[in-house]
Structures are given as C-alpha cells and as structure tokens.
DRENTORKOL-3810 file (N, C-alpha, C; in nm, 4 decimals):
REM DRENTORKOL-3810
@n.u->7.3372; n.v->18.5067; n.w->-1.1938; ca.u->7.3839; ca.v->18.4129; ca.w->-1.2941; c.u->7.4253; c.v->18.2822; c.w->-1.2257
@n.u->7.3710; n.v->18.1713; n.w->-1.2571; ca.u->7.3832; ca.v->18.0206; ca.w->-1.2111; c.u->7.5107; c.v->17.9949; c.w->-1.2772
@n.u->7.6247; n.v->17.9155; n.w->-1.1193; ca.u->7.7570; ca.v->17.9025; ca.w->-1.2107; c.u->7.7412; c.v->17.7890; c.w->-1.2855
@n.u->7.8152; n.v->17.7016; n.w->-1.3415; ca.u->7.7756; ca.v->17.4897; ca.w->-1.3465; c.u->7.9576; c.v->17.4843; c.w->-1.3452
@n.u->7.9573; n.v->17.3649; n.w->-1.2732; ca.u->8.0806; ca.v->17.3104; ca.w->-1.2050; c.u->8.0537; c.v->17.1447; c.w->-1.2653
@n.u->8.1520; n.v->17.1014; n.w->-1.3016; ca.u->8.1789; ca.v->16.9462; ca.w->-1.3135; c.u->8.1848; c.v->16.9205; c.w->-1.1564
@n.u->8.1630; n.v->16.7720; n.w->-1.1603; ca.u->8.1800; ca.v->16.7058; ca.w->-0.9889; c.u->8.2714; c.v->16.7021; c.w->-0.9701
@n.u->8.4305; n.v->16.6880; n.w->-1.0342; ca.u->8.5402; ca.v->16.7195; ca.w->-0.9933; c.u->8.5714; c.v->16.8053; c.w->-0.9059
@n.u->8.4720; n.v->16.9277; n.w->-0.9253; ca.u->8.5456; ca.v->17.0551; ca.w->-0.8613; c.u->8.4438; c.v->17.1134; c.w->-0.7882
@n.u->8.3938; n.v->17.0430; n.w->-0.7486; ca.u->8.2805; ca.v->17.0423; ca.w->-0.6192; c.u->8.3753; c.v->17.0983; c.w->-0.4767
@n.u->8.4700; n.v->17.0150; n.w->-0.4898; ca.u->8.5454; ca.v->17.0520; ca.w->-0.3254; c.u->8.5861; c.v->17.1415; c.w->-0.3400
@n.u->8.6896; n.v->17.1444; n.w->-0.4384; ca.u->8.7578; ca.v->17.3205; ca.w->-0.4472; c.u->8.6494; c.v->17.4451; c.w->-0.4453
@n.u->8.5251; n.v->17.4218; n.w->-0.4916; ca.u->8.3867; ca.v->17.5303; ca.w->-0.4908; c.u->8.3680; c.v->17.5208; c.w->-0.3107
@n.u->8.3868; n.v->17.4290; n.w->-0.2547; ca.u->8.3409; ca.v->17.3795; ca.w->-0.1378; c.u->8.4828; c.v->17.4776; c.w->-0.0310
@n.u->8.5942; n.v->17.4920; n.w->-0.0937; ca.u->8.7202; ca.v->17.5321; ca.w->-0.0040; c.u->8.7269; c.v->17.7276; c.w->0.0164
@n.u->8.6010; n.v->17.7531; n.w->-0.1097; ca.u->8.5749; ca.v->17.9199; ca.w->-0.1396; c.u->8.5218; c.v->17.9648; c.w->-0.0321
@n.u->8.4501; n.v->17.8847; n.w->0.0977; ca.u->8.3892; ca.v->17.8904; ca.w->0.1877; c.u->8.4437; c.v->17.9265; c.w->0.3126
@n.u->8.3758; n.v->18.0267; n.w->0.3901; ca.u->8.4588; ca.v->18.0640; ca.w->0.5599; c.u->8.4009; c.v->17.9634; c.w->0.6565
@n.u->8.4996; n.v->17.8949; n.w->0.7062; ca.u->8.5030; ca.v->17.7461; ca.w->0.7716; c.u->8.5075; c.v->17.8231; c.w->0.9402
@n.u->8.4534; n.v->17.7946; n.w->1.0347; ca.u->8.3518; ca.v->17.7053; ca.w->1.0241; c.u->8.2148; c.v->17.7653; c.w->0.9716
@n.u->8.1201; n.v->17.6862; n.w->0.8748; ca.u->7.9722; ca.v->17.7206; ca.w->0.8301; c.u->7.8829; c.v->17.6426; c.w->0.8667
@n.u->7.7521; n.v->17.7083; n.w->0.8798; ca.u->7.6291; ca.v->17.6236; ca.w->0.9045; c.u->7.6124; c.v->17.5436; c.w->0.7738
@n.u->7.5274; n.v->17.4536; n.w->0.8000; ca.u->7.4231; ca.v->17.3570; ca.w->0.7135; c.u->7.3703; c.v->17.5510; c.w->0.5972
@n.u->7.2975; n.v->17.5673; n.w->0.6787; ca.u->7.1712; ca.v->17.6657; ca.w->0.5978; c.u->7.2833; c.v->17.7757; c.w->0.5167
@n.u->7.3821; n.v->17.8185; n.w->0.5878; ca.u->7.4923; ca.v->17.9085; ca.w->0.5146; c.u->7.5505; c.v->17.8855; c.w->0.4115
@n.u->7.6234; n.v->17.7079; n.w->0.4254; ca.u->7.6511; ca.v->17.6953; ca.w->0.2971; c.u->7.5512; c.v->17.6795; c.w->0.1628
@n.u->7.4220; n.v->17.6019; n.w->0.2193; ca.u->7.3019; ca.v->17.5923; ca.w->0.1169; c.u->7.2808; c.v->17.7000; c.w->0.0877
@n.u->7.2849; n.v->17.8678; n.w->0.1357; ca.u->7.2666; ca.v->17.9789; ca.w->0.0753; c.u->7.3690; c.v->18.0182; c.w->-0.0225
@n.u->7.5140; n.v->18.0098; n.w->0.0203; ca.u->7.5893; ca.v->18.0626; ca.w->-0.0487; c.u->7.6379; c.v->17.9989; c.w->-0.1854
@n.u->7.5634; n.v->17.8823; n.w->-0.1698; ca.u->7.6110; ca.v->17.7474; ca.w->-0.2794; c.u->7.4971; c.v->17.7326; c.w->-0.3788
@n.u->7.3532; n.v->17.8071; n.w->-0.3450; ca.u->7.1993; ca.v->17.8246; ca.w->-0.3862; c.u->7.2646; c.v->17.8732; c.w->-0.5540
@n.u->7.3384; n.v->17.8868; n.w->-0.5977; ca.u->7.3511; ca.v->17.9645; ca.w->-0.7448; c.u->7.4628; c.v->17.8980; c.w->-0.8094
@n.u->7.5032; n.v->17.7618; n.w->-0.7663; ca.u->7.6000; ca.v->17.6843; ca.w->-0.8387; c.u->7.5046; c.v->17.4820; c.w->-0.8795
@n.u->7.5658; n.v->17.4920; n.w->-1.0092; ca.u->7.4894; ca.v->17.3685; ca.w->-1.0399; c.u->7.6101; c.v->17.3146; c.w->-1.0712
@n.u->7.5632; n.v->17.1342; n.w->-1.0326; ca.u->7.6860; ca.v->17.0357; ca.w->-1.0696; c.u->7.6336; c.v->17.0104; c.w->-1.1811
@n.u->7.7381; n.v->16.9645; n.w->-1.3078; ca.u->7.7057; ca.v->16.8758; ca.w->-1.3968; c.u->7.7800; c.v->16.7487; c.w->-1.3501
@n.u->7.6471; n.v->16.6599; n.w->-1.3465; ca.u->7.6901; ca.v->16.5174; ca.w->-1.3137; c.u->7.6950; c.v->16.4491; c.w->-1.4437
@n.u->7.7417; n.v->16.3070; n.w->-1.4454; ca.u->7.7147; ca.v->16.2262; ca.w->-1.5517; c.u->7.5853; c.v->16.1656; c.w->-1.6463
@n.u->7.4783; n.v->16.2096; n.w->-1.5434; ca.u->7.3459; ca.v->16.2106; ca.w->-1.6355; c.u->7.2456; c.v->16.2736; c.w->-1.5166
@n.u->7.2763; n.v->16.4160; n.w->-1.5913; ca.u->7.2119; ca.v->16.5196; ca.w->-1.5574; c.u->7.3220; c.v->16.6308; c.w->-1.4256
@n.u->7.2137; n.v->16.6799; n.w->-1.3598; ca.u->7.2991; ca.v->16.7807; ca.w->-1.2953; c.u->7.2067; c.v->16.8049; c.w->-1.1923
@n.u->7.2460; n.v->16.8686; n.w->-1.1280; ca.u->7.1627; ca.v->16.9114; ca.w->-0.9266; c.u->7.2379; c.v->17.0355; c.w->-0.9192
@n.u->7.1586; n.v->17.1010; n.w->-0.8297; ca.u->7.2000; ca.v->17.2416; ca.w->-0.7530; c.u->7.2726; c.v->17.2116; c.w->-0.6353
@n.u->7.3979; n.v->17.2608; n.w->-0.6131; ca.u->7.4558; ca.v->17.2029; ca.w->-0.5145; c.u->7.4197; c.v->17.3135; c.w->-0.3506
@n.u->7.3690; n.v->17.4146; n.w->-0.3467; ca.u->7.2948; ca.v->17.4474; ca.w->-0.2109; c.u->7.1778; c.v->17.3582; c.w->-0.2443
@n.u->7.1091; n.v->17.3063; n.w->-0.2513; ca.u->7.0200; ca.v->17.2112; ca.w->-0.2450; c.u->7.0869; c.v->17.0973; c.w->-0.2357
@n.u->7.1752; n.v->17.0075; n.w->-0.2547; ca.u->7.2382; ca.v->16.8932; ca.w->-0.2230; c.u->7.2739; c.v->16.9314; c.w->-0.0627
@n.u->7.3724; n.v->17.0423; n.w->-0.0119; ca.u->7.3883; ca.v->17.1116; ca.w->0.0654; c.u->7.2853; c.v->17.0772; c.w->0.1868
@n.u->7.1906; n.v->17.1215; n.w->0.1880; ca.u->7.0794; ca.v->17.1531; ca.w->0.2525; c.u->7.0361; c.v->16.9934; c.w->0.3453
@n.u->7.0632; n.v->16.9201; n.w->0.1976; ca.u->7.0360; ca.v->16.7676; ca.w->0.2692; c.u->7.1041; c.v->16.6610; c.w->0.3650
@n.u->7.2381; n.v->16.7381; n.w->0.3276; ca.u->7.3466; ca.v->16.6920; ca.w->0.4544; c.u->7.2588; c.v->16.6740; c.w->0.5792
@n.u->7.3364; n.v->16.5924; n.w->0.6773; ca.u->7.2869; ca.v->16.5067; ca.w->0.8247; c.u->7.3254; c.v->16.6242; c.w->0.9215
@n.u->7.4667; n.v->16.7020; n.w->0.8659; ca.u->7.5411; ca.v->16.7975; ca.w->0.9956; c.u->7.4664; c.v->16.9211; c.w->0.9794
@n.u->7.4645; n.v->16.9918; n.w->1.1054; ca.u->7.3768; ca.v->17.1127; ca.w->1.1102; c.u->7.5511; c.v->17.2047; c.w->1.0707
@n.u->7.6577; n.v->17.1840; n.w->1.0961; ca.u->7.7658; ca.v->17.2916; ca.w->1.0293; c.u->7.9199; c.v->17.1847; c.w->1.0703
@n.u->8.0068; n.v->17.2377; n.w->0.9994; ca.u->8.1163; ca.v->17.2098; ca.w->0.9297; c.u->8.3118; c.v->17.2419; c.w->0.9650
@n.u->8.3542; n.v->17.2336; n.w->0.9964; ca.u->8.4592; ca.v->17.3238; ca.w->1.0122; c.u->8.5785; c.v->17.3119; c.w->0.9078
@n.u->8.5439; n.v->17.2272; n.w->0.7856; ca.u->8.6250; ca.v->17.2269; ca.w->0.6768; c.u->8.5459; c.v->17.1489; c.w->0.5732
@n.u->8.6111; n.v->17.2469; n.w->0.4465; ca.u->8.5581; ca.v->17.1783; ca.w->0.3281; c.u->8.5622; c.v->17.0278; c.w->0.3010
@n.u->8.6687; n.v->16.9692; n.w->0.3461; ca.u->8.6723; ca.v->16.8152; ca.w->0.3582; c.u->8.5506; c.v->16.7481; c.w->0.4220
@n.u->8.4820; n.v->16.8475; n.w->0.5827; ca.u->8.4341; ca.v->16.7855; ca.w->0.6573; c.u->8.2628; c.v->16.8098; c.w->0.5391
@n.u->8.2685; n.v->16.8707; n.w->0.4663; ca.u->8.1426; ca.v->16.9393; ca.w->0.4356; c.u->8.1028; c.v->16.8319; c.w->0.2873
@n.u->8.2464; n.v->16.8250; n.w->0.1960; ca.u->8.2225; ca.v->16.7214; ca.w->0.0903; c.u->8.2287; c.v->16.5894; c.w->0.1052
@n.u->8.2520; n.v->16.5262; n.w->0.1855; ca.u->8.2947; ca.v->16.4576; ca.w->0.2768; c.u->8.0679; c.v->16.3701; c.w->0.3259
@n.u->8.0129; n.v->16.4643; n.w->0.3747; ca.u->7.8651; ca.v->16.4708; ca.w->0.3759; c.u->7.7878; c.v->16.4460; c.w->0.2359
@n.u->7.8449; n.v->16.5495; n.w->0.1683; ca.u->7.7559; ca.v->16.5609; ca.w->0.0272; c.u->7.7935; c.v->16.3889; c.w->-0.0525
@n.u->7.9216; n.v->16.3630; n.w->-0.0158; ca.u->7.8890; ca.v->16.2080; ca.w->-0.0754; c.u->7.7324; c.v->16.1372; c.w->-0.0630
@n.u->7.7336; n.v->16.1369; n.w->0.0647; ca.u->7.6038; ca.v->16.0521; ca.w->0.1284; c.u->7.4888; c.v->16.1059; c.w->0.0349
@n.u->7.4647; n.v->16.2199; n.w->0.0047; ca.u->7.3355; ca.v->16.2712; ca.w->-0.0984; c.u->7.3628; c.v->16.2934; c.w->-0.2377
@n.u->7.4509; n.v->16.2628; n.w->-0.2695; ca.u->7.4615; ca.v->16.2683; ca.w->-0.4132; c.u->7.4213; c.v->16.1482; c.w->-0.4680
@n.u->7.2515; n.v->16.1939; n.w->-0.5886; ca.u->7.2316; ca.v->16.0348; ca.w->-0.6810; c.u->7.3543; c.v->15.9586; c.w->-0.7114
@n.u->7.2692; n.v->15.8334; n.w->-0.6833; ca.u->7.4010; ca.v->15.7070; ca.w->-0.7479; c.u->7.4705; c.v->15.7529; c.w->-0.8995
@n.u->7.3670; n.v->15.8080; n.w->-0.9747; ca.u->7.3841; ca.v->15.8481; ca.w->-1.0920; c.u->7.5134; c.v->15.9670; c.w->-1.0963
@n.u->7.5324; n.v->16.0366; n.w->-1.0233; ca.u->7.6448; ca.v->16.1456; ca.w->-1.0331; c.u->7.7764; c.v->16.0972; c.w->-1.0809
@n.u->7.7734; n.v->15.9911; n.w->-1.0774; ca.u->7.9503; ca.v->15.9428; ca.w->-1.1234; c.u->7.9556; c.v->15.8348; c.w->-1.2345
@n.u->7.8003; n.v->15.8380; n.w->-1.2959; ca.u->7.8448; ca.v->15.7368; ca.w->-1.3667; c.u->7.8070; c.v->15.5774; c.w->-1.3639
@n.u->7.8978; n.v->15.5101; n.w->-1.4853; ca.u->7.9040; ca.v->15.3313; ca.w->-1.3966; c.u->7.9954; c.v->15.3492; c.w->-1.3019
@n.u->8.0232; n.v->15.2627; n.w->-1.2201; ca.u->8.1080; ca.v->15.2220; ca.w->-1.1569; c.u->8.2814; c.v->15.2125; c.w->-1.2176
@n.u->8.3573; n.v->15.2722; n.w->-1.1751; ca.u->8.5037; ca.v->15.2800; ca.w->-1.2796; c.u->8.5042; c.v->15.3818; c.w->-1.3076
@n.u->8.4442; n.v->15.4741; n.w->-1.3800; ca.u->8.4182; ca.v->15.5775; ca.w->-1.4512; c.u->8.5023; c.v->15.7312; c.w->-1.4318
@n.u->8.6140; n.v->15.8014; n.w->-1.4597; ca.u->8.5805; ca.v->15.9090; ca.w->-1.4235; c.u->8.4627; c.v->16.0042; c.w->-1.4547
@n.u->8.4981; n.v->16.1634; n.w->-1.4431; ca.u->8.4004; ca.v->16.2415; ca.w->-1.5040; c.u->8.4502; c.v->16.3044; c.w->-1.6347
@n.u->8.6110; n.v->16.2536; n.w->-1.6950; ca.u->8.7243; ca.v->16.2876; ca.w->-1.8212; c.u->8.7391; c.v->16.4364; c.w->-1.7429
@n.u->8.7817; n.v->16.4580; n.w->-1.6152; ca.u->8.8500; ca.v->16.5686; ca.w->-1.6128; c.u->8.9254; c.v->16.5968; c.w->-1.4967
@n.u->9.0557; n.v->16.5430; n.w->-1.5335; ca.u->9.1908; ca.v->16.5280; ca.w->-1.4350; c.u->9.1979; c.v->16.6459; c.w->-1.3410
END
C-alpha cells in the first residue's frame, strides 16, 4: 500500500530512518511513499535516488539534498505555504 505525505512532513518521514543510510537504502525504504506537492505529486524513493550523496548520517543531512531535486513546482508560487502548520 503506497503511503501519500504532504511536503510538510517529508522530514519527519525522513527522521523514521536508521541514520547513517545509503543513497540506494533510503530510495528503497522510501520506494512506497508519495509526496503530495502543490501541483501534482512524486514518489519520494525516487526523488531519493536523485540526490548527489551516495549516504547520509541524518535526516537533516538527507532533506537537506532532496531540496536540490524537488520540481520548482512542489511549493507552489513563491510565498506560499502547503496550508498545513
């Protein structure tokens, strides 16, 4: 069963993780969670996957990456939250 997560709570999905992880570990273990972004949505072990670091030693260091690959589109205009504090 595919979970779906708002982008808010990407990191906290990201903190469920045993630190330190590979690149390919977290893209496996993350392979069955989808973001809903602001127009549309991505699989986040596939966002995962595209990161620059081959592994991680904290969820900070890991979401922190996924900025760099997330469409411009994931957040919106500019200003914008995602309405969920």
């Amino acid at each position: 069963m595919t979970e779906q997560i708002k982008l808010s709570r990407v990191e906290p999905r990201l903190e469920e993780l045993s630190y330190p992880v590979t690149r390919d570990d977290a893209a496996m273990e993350l392979s069955d969670v989808t973001v809903l972004l602001a127009d549309g949505e991505e699989n986040l072990g596939a966002l995962v996957s595209e990161v620059g670091s081959d592994s991680f030693s904290s969820a900070t260091d890991l979401f922190e990456e996924l900025q760099n690959v997330m469409p411009i589109e994931a957040v919106g205009e500019p200003g914008q939250s995602d309405g969920d504090a």
